[in-house]
C-alpha positions as CSV (number, residue, x, y, z in Angstrom):
1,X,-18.5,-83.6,44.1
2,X,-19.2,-82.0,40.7
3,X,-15.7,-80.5,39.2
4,X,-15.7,-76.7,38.6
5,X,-16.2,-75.7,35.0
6,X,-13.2,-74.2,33.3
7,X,-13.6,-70.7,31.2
8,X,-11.1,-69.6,29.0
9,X,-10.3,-66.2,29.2
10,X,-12.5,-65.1,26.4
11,X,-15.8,-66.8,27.8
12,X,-15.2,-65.3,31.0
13,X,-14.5,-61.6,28.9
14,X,-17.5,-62.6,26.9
15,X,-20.0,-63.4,29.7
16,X,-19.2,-60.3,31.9
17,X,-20.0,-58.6,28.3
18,X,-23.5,-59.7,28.0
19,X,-23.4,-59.0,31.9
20,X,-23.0,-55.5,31.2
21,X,-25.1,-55.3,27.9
22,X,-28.1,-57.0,29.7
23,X,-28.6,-54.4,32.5
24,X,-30.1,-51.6,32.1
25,X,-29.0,-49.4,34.3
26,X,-25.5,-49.7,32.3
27,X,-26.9,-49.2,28.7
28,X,-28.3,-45.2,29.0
29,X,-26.2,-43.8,31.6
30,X,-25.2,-40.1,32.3
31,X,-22.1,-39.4,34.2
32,X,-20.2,-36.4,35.4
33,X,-16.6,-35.9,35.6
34,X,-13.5,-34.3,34.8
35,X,-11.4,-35.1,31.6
36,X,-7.9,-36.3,31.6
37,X,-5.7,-38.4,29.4
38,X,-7.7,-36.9,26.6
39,X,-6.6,-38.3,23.3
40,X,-7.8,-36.8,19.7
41,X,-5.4,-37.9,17.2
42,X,-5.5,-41.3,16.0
43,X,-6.7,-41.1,12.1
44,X,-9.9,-42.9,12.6
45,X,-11.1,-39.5,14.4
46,X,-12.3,-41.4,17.7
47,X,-11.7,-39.6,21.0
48,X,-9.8,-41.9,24.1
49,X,-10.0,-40.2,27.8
50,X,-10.5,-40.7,31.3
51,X,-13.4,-39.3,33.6
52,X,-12.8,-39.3,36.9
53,X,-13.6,-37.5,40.0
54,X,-11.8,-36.8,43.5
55,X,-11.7,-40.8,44.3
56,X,-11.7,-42.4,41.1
57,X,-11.4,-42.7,37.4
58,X,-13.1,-44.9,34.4
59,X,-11.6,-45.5,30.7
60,X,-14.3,-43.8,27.9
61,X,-14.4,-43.9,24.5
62,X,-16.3,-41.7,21.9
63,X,-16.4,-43.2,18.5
64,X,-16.0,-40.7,15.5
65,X,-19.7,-40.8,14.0
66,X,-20.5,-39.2,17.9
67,X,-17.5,-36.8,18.0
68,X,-18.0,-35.2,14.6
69,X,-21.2,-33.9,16.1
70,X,-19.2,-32.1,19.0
71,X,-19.8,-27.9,18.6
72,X,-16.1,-28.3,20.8
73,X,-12.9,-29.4,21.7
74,X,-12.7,-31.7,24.6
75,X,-9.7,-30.9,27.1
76,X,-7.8,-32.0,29.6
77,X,-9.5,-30.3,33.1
78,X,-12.6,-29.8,31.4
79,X,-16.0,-31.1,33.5
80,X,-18.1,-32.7,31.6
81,X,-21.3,-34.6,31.4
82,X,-21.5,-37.6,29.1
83,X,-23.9,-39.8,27.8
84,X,-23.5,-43.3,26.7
85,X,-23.4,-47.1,27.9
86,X,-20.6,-49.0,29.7
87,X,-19.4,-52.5,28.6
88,X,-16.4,-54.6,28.8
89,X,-14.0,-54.1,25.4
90,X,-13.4,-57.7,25.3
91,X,-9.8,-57.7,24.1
92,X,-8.9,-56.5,27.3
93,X,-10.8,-57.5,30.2
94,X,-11.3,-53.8,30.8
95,X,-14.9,-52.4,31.4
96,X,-15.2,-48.3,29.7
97,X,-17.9,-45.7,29.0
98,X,-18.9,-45.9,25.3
99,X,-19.5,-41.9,25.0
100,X,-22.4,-41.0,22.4
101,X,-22.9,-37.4,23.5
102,X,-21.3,-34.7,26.0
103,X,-21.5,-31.0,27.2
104,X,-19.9,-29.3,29.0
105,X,-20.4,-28.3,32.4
106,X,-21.3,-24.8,33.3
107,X,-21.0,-23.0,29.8
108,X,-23.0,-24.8,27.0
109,X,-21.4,-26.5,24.5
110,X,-22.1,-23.7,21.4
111,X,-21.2,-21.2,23.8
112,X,-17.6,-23.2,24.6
113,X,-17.4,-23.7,20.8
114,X,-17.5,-20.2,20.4
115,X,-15.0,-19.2,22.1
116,X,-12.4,-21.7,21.5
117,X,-12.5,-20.8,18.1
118,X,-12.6,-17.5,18.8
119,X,-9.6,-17.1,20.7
120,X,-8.0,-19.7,18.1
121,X,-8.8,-17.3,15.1
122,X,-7.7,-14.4,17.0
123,X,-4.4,-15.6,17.8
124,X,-3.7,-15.8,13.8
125,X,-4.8,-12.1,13.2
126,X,-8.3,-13.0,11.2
127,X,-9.8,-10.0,13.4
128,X,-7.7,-7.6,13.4
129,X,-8.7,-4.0,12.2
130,X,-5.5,-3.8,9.6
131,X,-7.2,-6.7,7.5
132,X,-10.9,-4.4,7.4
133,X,-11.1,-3.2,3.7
134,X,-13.0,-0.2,2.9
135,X,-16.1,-0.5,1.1
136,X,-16.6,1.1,-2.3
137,X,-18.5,4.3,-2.5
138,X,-20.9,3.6,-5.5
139,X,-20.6,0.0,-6.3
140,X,-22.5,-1.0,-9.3
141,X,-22.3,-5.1,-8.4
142,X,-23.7,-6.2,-5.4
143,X,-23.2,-9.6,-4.4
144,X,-25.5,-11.7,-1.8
145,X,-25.1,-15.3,-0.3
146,X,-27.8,-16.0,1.9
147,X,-31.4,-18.5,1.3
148,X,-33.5,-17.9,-1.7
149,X,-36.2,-18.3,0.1
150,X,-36.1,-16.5,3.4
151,X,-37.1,-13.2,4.1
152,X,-33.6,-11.8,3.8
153,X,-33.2,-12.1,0.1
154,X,-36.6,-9.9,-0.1
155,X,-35.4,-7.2,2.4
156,X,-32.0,-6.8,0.6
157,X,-33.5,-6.4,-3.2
158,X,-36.1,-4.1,-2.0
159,X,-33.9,-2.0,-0.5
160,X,-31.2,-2.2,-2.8
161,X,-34.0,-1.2,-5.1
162,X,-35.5,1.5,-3.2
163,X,-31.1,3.3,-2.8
164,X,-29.7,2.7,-5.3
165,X,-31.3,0.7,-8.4
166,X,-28.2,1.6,-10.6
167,X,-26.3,-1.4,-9.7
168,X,-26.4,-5.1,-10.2
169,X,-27.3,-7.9,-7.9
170,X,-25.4,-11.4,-8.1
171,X,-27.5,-13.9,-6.0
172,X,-26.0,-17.2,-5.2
173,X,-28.4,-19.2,-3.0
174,X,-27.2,-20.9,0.2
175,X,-28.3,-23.1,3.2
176,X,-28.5,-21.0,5.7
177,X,-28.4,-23.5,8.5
178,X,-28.2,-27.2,8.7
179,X,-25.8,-29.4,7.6
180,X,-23.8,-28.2,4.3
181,X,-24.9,-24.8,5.1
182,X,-21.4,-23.8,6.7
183,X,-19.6,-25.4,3.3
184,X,-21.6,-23.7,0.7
185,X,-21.5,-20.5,2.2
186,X,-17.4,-20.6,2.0
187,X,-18.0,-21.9,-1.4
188,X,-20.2,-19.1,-2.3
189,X,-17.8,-16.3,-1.1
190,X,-14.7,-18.3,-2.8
191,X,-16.4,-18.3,-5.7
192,X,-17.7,-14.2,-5.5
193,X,-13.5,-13.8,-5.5
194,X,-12.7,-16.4,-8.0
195,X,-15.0,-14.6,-10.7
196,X,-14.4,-11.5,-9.7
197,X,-18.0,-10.3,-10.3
198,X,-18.8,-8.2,-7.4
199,X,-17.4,-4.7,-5.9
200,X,-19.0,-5.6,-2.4
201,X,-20.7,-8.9,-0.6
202,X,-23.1,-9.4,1.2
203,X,-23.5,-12.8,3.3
204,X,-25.8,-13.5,6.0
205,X,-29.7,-14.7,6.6
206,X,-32.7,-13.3,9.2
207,X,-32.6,-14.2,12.6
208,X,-33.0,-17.3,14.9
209,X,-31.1,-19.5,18.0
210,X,-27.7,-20.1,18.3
211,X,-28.0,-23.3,16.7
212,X,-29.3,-21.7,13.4
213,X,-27.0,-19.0,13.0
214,X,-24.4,-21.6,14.1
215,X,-23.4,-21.9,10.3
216,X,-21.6,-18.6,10.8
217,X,-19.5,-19.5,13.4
218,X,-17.7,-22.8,11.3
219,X,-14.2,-22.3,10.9
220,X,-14.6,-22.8,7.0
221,X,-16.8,-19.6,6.5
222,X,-14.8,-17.8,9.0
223,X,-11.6,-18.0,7.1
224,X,-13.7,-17.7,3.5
225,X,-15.0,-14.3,5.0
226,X,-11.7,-13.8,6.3
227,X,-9.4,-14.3,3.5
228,X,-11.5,-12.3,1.0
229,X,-10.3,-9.8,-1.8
230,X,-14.1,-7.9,-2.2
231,X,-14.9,-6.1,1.0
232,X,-17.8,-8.3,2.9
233,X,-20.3,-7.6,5.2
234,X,-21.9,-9.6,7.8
235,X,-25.8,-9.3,7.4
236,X,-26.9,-11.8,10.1
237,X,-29.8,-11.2,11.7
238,X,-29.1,-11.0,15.3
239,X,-29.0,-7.3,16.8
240,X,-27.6,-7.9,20.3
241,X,-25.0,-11.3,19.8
242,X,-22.0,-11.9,17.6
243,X,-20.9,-14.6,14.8
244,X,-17.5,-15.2,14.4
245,X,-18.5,-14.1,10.1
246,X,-18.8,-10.9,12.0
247,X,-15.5,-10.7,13.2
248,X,-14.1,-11.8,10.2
249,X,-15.9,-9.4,7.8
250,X,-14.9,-5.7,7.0
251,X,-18.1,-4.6,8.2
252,X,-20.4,-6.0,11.0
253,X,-24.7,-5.1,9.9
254,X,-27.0,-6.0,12.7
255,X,-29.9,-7.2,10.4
256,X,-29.9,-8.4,6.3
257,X,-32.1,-4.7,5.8
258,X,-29.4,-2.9,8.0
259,X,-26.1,-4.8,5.7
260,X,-28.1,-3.7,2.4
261,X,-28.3,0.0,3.8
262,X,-24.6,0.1,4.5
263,X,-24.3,-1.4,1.5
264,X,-24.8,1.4,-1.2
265,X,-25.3,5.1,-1.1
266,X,-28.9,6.6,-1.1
267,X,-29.6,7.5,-4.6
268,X,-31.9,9.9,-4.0
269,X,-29.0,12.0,-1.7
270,X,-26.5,11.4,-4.5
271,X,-29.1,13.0,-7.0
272,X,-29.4,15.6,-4.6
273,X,-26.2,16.2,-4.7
274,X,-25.4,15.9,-8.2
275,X,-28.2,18.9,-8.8
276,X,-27.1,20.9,-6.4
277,X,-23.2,20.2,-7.3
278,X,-24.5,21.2,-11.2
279,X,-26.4,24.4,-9.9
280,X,-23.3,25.4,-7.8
281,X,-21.0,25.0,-11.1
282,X,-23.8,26.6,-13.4
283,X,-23.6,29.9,-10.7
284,X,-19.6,29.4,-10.8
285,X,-19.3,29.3,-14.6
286,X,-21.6,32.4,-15.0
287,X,-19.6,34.5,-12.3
288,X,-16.8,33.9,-14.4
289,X,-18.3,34.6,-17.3
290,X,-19.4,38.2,-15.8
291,X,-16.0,38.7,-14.4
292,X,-14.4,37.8,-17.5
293,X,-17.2,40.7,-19.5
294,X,-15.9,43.1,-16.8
295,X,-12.5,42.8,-17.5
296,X,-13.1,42.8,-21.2
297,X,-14.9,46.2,-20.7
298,X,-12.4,47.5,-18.5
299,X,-9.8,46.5,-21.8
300,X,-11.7,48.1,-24.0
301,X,-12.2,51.5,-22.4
302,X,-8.2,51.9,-22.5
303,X,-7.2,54.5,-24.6
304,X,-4.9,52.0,-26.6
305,X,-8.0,50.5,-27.8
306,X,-9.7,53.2,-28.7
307,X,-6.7,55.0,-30.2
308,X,-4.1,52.4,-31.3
309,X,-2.4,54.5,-33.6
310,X,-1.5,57.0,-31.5
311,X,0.1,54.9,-28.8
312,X,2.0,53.3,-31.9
313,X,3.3,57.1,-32.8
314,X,4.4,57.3,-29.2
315,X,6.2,54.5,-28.8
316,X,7.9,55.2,-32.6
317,X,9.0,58.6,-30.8
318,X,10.1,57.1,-27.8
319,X,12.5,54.7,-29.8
320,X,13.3,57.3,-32.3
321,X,15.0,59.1,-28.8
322,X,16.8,56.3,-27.9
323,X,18.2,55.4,-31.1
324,X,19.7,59.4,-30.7
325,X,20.9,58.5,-27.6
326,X,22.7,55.3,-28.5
327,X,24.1,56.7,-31.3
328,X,25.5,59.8,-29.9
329,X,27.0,57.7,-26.7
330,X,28.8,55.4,-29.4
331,X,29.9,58.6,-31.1
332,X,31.7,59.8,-28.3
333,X,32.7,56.6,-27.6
334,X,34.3,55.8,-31.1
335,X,36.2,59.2,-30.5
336,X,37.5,58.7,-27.2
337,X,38.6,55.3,-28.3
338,X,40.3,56.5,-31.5
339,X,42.4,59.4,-29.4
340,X,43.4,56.9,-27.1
341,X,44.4,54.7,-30.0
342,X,46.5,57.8,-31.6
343,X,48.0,59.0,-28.3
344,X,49.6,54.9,-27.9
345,X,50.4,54.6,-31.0
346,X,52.4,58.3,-30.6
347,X,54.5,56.5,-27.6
348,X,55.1,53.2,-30.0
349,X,56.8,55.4,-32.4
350,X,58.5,57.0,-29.8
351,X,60.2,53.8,-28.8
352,X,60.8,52.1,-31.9
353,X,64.5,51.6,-32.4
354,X,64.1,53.4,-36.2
355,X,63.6,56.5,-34.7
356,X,66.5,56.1,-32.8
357,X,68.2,55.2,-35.4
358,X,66.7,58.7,-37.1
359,X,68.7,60.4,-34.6
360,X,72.4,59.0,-35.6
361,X,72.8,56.3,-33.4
362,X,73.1,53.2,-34.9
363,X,72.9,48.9,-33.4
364,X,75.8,46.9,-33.8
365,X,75.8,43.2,-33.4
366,X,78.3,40.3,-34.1
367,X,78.4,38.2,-36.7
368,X,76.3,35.7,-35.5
369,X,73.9,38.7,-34.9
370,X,74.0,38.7,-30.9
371,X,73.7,42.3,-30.4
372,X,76.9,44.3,-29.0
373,X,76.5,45.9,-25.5
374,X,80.3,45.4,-24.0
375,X,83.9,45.6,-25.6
376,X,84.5,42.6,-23.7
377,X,81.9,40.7,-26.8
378,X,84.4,41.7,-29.6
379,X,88.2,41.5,-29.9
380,X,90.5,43.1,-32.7
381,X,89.9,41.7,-36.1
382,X,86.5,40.4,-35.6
383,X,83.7,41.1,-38.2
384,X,80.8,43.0,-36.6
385,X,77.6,44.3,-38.3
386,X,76.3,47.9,-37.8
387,X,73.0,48.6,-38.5
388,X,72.3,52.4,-39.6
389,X,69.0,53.9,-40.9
390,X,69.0,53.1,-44.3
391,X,71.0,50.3,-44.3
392,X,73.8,47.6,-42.5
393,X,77.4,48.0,-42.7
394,X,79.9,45.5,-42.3
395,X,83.1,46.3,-40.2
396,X,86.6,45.0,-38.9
397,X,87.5,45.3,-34.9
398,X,90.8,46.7,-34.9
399,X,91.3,48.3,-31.3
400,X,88.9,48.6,-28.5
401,X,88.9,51.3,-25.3
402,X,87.2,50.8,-22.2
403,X,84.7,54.0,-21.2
404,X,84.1,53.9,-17.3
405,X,80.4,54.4,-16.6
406,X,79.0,57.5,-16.7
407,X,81.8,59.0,-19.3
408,X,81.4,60.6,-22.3
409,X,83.4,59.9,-25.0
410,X,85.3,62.7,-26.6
411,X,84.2,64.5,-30.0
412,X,85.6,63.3,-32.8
């Protein structure tokens, strides 16, 4: 009897590989199923789930040079249908599904894109209203980032043109679609801000399928649009849908033709304006002018323009009376003031102590000048001081004599 043959563990790995590889039914194979154990953030960018379904569940694996072409982020719960092959990952033993494409179920993928993004975005406030800037009411530098050779570019410059031909177009080309297109539109509006050399921007291209507007739903251009100092407008061509630029931007223009119209003013309405503005000033200016003649008139037919020198003589006779009058109140004034002066100083002279002295009384104080009102000041032999009209007289105390109140002393 012929021994068994003996396989290591890698022959046996390794022929169960080529097992796999070499049928067919195992090497393009679509499969449905719901996502779980999803994995996104190992460095190398590869994606690691599950699929499985009410009974049952298989490893997968999407390398990175299939998941960078993703429009969405896979989730946990989210049916899907894949694409790939399934083989046995040596190392292990264990037999997966090598992803190389997937959509969702239901929704289609740019569609799931879209909103994920979208609700992403809106969480972090890059659509609300407070962010909208207000265009500028005559800008004179108008700047456009779409393709240089679609019919967008034409619509804009003629009707930029056609409104207002006063102001300056910056062009910077773009892709419009395709890959890079998402980057150099950012770049483009980054660098509109960085130089400074527009009042309003305009970014957009004509119309076409989701997948060729797609450029304008990348997060890059989103938050470029977004995070712009010059007021932008969306100009993508697409009347009845909506790009997530359009969100973003301070103004939302159905078509390139419509974004250019919103753009600028018509000049032709501003000229209008500006004439009728002049005539309106011109009629102004000469109404004042007549009012102003009127009034002139009206000065001129006073009779102290056509007389001047006798409203002069008036007023001289009108002051001449009130100078009579001022004088003649401080006339009476000055006397009134000077008998009241006389009649006070009458009473002062009645009360000075010379005139009582005048009469034959005379002030006697002591020595040390206190003035003398009581015997009880004085004593026999003090010096006392008695002050007569013309003169002082010194005297010696010899006796004193009480009065009582209200007695008069005997005549000498």
């Amino acid at each position: 009897m012929k021994a068994p043959a003996v396989l290591t563990v890698t022959q046996l790995n390794t022929y169960l590989k080529s097992l796999f590889d070499g049928d067919s039914h195992l090497t393009n194979l679509y499969l449905s199923g719901e996502i779980s154990n999803f994995t996104d953030h190992y460095r190398s960018g590869h994606l690691y789930f599950s699929l499985k379904d009410e009974r049952c569940s298989v490893r997968a694996v999407m390398f990175a040079s299939s998941a960078r072409r993703l429009r969405f982020v896979p989730q946990d719960g989210m049916k899907v249908l894949v694409r790939g092959r399934v083989s046995i990952y040596e190392a292990s033993g264990q037999y997966q599904m090598y992803v190389e494409d997937m959509q969702p179920e239901g929704a289609g993928a740019l569609s799931l894109a879209f909103e994920q993004l979208k609700r992403k975005l809106a969480a972090e406030g890059l659509f609300d209203a407070a962010r909208k800037k207000a265009l500028p009411r005559y800008p004179m530098r108008i700047g456009v980032a779409t393709s240089p050779t679609g019919a967008a570019i034409r619509d804009i410059l003629q009707i930029l043109q056609r409104r207002w031909p006063v102001a300056k177009v910056i062009f910077c080309p773009v892709l419009v679609q395709g890959d890079g297109a998402a980057q150099q539109i950012a770049q483009a509006v980054r660098r509109f801000n960085r130089l400074g050399c527009a009042d309003v921007l305009l970014v957009g291209r004509g119309g076409g399928s989701a997948e060729d507007l797609w450029a304008f739903n990348e997060e890059i251009v989103v938050r470029a649009v977004a995070e712009s100092k010059i007021p932008v407008i969306s100009a993508v061509g697409h009347e009845t849908d909506f790009t997530l630029c359009d969100f973003a931007a301070d103004l939302r223009a159905p078509t390139p033709s419509a974004a250019a119209e919103l753009a600028v003013p018509d000049g032709a309405q501003v000229l209008a304006q500006i004439v009728s503005s002049r005539l309106h000033a011109r009629a102004a200016l000469e109404e004042k002018v007549r009012t102003g003649y009127a009034k002139l008139e009206a000065v001129r037919s006073l009779r102290v323009m056509r007389d001047p020198q006798q409203i002069a003589d008036l007023r001289r006779a009108r002051l001449d009376s009130l100078a009579a009058r001022v004088q003649h109140t401080a006339a009476r004034r000055v006397d009134g003031e000077q008998a009241r002066f006389s009649a006070l100083c009458a009473k002062l002279d009645a009360l000075s102590p010379l005139r009582v002295l005048s009469r034959g009384y005379a002030a006697v104080s002591r020595e040390d000048g206190a003035a003398l009102f009581r015997i009880g000041q004085v004593k026999a032999g003090d010096t006392v001081k008695i002050r007569v009209l013309d003169g002082r007289i010194s005297a010696v105390v010899t006796a004193t004599e009480s009065v009582s109140e209200g007695q008069e002393e005997p005549d000498e």
